[in-house]
C-alpha positions as CSV (number, residue, x, y, z in Angstrom):
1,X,8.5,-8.2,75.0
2,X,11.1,-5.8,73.1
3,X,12.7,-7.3,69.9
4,X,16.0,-5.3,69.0
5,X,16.6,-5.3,65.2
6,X,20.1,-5.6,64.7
7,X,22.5,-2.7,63.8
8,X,23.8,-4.0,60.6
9,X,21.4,-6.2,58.1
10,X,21.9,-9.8,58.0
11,X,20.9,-12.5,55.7
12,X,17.2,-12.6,56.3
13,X,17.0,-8.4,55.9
14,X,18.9,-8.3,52.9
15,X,16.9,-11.6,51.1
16,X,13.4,-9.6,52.5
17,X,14.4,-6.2,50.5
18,X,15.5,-8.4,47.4
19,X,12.5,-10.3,47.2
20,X,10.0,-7.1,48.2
21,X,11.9,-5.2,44.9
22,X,11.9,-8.4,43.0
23,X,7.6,-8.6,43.9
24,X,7.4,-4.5,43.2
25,X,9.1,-4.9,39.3
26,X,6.7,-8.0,38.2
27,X,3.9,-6.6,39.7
28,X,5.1,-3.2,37.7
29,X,5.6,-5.2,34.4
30,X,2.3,-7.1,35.1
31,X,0.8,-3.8,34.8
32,X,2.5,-2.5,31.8
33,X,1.9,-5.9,30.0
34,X,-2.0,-4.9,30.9
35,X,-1.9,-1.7,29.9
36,X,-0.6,-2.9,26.4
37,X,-3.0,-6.0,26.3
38,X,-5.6,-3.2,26.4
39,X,-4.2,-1.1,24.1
40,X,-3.8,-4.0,21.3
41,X,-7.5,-4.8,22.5
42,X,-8.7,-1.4,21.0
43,X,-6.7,-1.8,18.2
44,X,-8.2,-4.7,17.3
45,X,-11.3,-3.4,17.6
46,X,-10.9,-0.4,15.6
47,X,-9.5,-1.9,13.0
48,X,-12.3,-4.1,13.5
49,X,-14.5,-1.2,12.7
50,X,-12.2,0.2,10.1
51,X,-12.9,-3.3,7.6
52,X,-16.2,-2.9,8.4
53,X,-16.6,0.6,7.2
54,X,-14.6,-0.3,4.2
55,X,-16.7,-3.5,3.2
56,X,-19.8,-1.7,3.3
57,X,-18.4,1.1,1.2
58,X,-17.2,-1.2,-1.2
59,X,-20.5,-2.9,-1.4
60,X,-22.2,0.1,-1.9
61,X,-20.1,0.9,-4.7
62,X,-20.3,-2.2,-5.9
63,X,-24.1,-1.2,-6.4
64,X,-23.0,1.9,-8.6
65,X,-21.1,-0.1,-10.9
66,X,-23.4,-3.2,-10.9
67,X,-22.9,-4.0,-14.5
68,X,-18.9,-4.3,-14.9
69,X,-19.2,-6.3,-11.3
70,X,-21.5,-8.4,-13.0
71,X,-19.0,-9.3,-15.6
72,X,-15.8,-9.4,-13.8
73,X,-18.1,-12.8,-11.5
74,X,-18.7,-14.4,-14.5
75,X,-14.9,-13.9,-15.8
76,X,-14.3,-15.0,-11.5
77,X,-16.1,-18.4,-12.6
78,X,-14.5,-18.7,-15.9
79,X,-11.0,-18.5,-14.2
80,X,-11.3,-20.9,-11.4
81,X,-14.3,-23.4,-12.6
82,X,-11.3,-25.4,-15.0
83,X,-8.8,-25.5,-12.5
84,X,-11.4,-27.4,-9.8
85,X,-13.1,-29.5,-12.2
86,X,-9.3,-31.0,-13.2
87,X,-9.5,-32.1,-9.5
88,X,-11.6,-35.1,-10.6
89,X,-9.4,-36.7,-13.2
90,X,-5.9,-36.2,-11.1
91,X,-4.3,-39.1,-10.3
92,X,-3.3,-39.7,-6.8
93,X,-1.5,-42.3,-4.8
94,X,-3.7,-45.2,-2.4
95,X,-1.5,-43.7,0.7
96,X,-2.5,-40.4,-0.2
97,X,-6.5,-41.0,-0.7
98,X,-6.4,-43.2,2.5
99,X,-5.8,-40.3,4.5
100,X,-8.1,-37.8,4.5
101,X,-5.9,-34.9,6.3
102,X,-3.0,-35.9,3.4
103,X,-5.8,-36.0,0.9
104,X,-7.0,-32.3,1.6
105,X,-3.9,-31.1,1.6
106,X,-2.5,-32.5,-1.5
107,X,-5.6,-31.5,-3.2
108,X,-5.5,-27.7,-1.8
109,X,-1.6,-27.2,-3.0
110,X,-2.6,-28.9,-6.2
111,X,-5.2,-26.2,-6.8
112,X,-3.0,-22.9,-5.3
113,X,0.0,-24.4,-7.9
114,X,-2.3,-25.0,-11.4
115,X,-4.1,-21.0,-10.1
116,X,-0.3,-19.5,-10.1
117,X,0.7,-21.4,-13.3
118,X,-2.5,-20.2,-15.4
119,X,-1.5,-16.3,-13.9
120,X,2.2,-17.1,-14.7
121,X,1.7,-18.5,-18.5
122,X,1.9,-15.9,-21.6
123,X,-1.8,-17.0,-23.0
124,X,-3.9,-14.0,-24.0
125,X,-7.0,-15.8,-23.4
126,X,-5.8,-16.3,-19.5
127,X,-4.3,-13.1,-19.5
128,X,-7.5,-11.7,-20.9
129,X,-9.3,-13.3,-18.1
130,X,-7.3,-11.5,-15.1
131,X,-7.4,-8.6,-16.9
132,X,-11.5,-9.2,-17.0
133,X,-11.7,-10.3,-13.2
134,X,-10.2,-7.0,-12.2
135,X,-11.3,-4.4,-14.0
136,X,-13.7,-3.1,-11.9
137,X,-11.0,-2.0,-9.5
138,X,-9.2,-0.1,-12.1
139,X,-12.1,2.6,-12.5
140,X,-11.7,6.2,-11.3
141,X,-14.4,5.6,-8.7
142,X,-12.3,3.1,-6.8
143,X,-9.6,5.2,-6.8
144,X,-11.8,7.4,-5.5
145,X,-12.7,4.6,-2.5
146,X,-8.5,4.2,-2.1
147,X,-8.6,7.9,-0.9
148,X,-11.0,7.1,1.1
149,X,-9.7,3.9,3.3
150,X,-6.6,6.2,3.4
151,X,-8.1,9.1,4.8
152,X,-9.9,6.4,7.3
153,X,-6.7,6.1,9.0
154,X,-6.0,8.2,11.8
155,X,-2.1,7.2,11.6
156,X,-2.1,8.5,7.7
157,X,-3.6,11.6,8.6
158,X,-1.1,11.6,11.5
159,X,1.7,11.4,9.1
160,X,0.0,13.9,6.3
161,X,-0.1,16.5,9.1
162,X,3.3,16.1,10.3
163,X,5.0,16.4,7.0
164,X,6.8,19.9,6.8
165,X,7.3,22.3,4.0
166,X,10.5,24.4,4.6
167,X,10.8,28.9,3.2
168,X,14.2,30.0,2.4
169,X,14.3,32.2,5.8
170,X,13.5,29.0,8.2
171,X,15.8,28.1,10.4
172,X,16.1,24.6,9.3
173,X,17.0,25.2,6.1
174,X,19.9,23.9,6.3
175,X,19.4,20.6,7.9
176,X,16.6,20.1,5.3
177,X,18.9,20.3,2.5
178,X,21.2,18.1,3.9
179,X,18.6,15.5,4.2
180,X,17.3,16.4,0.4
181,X,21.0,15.8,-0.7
182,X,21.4,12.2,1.3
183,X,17.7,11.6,-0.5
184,X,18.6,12.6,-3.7
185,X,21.9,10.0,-3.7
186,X,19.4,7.0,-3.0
187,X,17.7,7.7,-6.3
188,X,17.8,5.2,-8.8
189,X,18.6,7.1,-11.5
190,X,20.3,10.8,-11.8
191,X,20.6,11.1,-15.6
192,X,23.1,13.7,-16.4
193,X,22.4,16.2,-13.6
194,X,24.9,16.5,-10.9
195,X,23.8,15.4,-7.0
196,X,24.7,19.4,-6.2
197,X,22.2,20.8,-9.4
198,X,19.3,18.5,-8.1
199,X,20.0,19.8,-3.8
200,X,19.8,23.7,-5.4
201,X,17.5,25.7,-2.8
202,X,15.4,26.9,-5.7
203,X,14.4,23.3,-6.4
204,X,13.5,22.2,-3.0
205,X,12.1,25.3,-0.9
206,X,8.7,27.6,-0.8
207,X,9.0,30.5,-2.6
208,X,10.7,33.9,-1.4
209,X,8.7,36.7,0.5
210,X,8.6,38.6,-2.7
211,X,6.7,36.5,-4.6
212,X,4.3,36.4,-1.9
213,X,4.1,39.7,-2.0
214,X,3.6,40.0,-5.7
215,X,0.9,37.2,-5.9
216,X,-1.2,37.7,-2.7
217,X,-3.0,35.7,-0.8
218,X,-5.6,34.6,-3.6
219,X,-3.0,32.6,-5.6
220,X,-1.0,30.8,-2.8
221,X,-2.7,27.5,-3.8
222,X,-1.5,27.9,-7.1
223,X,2.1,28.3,-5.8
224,X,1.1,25.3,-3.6
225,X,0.1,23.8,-6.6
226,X,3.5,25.0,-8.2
227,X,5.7,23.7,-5.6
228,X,4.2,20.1,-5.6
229,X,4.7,19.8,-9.8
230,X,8.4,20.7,-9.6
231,X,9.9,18.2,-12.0
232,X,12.4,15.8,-10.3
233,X,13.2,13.5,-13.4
234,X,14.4,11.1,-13.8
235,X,14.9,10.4,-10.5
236,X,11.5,11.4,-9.0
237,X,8.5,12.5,-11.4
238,X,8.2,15.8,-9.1
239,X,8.1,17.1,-4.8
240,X,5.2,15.0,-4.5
241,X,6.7,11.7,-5.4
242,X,9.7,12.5,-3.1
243,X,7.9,13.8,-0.2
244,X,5.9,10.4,-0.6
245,X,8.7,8.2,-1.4
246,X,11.3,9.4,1.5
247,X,8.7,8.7,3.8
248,X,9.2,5.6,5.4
249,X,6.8,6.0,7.8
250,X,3.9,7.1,5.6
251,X,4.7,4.5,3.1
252,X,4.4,1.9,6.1
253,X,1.2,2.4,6.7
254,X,-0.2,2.9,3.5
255,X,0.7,-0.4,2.8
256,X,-1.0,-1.7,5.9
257,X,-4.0,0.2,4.3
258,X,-3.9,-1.4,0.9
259,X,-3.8,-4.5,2.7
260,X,-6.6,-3.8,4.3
261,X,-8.2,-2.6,0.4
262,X,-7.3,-6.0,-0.5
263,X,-8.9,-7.9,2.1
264,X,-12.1,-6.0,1.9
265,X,-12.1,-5.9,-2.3
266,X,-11.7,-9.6,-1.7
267,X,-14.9,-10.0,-0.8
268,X,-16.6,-8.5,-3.3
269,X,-15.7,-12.2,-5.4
270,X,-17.2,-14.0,-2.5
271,X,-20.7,-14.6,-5.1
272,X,-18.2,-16.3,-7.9
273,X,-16.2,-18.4,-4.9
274,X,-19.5,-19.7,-3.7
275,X,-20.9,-20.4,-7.0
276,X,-18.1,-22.4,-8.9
277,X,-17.1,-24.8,-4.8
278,X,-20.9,-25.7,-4.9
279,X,-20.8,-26.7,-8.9
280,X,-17.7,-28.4,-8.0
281,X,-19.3,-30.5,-5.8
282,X,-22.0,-31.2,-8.2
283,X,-20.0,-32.2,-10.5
284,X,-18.1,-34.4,-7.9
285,X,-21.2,-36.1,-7.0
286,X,-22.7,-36.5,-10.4
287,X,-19.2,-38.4,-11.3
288,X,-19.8,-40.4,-8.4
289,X,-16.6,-38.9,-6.6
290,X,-18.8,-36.8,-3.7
291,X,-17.5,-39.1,-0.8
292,X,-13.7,-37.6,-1.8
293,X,-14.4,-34.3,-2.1
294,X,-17.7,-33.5,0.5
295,X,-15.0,-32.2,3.3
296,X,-13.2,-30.5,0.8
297,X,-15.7,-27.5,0.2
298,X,-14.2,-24.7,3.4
299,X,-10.4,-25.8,2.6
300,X,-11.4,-24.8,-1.2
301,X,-13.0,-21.8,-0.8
302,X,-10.4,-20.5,1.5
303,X,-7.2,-21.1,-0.9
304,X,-8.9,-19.3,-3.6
305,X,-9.9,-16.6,-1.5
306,X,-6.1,-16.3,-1.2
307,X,-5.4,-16.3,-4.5
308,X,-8.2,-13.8,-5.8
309,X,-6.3,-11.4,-2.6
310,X,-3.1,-12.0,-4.4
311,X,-4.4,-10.5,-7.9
312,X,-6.1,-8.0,-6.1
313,X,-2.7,-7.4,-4.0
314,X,-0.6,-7.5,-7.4
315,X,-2.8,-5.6,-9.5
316,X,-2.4,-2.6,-7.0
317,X,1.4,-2.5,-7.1
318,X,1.8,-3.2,-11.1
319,X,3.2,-0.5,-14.0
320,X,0.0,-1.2,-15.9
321,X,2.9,-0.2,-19.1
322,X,5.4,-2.7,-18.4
323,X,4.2,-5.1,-16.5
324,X,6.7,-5.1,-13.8
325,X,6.1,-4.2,-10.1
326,X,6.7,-1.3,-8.6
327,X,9.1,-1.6,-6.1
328,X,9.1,2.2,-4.6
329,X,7.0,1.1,-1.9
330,X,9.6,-1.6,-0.5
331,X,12.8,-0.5,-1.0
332,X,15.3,1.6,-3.4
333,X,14.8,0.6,-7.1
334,X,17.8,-0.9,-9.1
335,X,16.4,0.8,-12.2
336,X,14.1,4.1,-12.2
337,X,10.5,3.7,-11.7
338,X,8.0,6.8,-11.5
339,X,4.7,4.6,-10.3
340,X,2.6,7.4,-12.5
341,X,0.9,4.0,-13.7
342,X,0.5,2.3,-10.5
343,X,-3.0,2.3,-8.8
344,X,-1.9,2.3,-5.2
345,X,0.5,5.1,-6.1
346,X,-2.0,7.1,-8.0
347,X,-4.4,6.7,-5.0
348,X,-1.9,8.2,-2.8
349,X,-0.9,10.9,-4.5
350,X,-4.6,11.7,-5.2
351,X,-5.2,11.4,-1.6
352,X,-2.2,13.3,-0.1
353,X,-2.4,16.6,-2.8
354,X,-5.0,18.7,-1.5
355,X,-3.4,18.1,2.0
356,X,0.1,19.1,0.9
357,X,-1.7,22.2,-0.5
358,X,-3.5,23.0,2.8
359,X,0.0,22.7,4.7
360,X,1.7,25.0,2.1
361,X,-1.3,28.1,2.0
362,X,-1.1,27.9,5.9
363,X,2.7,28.4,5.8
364,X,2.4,31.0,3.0
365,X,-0.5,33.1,5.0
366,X,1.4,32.9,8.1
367,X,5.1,34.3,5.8
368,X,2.5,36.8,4.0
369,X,1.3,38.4,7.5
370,X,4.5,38.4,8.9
371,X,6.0,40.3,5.7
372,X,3.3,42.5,5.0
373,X,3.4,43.9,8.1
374,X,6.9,45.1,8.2
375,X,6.8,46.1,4.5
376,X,3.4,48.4,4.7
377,X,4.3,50.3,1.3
378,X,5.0,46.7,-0.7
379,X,3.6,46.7,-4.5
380,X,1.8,43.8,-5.0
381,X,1.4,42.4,-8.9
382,X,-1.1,39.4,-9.6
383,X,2.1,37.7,-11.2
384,X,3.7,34.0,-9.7
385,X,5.5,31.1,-11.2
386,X,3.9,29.1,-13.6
387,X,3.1,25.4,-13.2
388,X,5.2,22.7,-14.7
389,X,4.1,21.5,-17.8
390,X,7.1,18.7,-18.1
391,X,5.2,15.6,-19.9
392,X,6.6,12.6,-17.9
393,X,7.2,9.9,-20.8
394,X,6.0,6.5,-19.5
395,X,6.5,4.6,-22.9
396,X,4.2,2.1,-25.2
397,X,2.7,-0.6,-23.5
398,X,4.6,-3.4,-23.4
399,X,3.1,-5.8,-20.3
400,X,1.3,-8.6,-21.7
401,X,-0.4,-9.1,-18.5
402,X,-2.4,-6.8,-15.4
403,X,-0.5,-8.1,-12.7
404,X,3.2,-8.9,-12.4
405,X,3.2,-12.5,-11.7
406,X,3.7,-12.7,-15.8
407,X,6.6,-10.8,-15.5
408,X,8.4,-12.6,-12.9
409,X,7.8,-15.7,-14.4
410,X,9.7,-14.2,-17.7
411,X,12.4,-13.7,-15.5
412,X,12.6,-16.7,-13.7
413,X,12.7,-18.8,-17.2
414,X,15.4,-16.0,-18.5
415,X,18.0,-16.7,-15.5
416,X,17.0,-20.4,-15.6
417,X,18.0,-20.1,-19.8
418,X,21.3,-18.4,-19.2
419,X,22.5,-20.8,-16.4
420,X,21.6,-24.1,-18.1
């Protein structure tokens, strides 16, 4: 039997070719949704790997450093023992106490609020405290770990290797001077230096062929050195600090890093937590109150996990001279801040120097070939540019606090003052 399609589609051909399409693009998105399940999946587990890495390396430097670890747990106990123990004698309504999901709530928020007051009042015995708790994560060795977790992260050394460095011959010279001069207007502060002084070629690109020549290959990473310490006050303590600051990108991830830091750091205090929940419960019990506060112990331990990270978190992004937090990582400061004084910053810059340096001796070797060899009867002199010596003047000390919650709170009451 012969079945003769018809000349022009009808109804039935056209709905079959709508819904075979309509089939084709799911099953094509089912696929790409897949494909990125998978690739979150990995993610996951490297980062996975990543926390790992870091929590063991923080353990073992915990190890090295055993004695102001030892102290900074005690201070740990000091600072949160107080603020549980107060949980015995707070009053709290029938309805509240009745209900055990209202109860641990209450008492949770009660604890997270009386933590941020003690880190927000202008004592210097609770100042003293913080300052106590986090030490150990001021030393030079943790910095040390910072470069580290950094250099741990294959998007950080993604961005460190794309970063480029720009000689007066390149052909985007141009463009990159234009962006410098865009750069340049977001700074907080000019001073009295004109937007066209600060864009001068001189200030922002490697040096000329003939002082390549002149210095030789032995003493580019001096000039690389040279190039980096530029001084870009007010506005930027020097080409490091803007090649780090107008990178969006870089600055990112680094945060995601020091997140990370944070988390892992955290856990270093897990001893202290422990220790003052399980005297807490003693004490509840020895008061007679154990039946209120027995399901109370994981809720605890949790909220002040949180609120050790915070410190942790705040005392990474503080001006250990003013105080104040340093706002360079976020977004455009309304008043100049270098970050000279700020740990995350000083890890970064630590971190991303000798790379910087590498970039600029490969770009310099490749320029010093390149001009050698059409200049065969060049007279080379061990002579290049000096290093900047310009002394970046960060001030007395006038933060009464580690981390920046101290600050804020001045500032809060201040505006609160003036509008009353």
């Amino acid at each position: 039997m012969l079945v003769f399609t018809p000349s022009e589609p009808g109804m039935y051909e056209i709905r079959f070719l709508f819904n075979y399409f309509h089939e084709a693009k799911l099953h094509r998105r089912c696929q790409v949704f897949g494909q990125l399940e998978e690739q979150m999946q990995h993610q996951r587990i490297k980062y996975l790997f990543q926390r790992r890495d870091l929590a063991r390396t923080l353990s073992l430097l915990q190890q090295q450093t055993l004695s102001a670890w030892t102290g900074a747990l005690v201070h740990t106990y000091a600072w949160l023992h107080p603020v549980l123990s107060s949980l015995l004698y707070k009053p709290v309504d029938d309805s509240v106490v009745n209900n055990p999901s209202l109860y641990t709530r209450y008492m949770v928020r009660e604890v997270a609020n009386q933590l941020a007051l003690f880190a927000e009042t202008n004592d210097l015995q609770l100042q003293a405290c913080i300052e106590k708790l986090l030490s150990p994560l001021r030393s030079q060795s943790f910095i040390a770990f910072f470069g580290d977790a950094f250099n741990g992260s294959e998007e950080m050394r993604t961005h460190a290797h794309t970063i480029e460095f720009v000689s007066p011959n390149d052909a985007i010279r141009d463009v990159f001077l234009d962006a410098k001069t865009k750069s340049i207007k977001r700074w907080p502060a000019l001073g009295a230096v004109s937007v066209n002084e600060w864009a001068s070629p001189k200030r922002w690109l490697l040096h000329d062929d003939k002082v390549l020549l002149d210095a030789g290959p032995e003493h580019f990473e001096a000039l690389a050195l040279e190039y980096l310490s530029r001084p870009l006050l007010p506005g930027r303590v020097d080409i490091l600090d803007e090649i780090i600051l107008d990178n969006r990108a870089l600055l990112m991830t680094a945060n995601l890093v020091v997140e990370s830091v944070a988390t892992a750091a955290c856990g270093l205090y897990e001893p202290a937590i422990a220790s003052v929940v399980q005297s807490f419960l003693k004490q509840a019990k020895q008061a007679g109150k154990l039946g209120l506060f027995q399901d109370l112990a994981v809720p605890l331990q949790d909220e002040i996990r949180n609120h050790i990270q915070r410190l942790i978190r705040a005392l990474f992004e503080t001006h250990s001279v003013s105080g104040d937090r340093f706002v360079g990582w976020d977004t455009d400061a309304a008043c100049p801040q270098l970050g000279l004084d700020v740990l995350q910053h000083q890890a970064l810059r630590a971190w991303l120097k000798p790379k910087c340096v590498h970039g600029i001796v490969k770009v310099l070797k490749r320029r010093f070939a390149h001009t050698a060899a059409t200049k065969l009867n060049c007279c080379r002199h061990p002579t290049f540019p000096p290093m900047s010596t310009t002394a970046v003047e960060l001030g007395q000390r006038t933060g009464t606090s580690v981390v920046y919650f101290l600050s804020e709170a001045k500032t809060a009451s201040d505006e609160a003052t003036h509008a009353s």
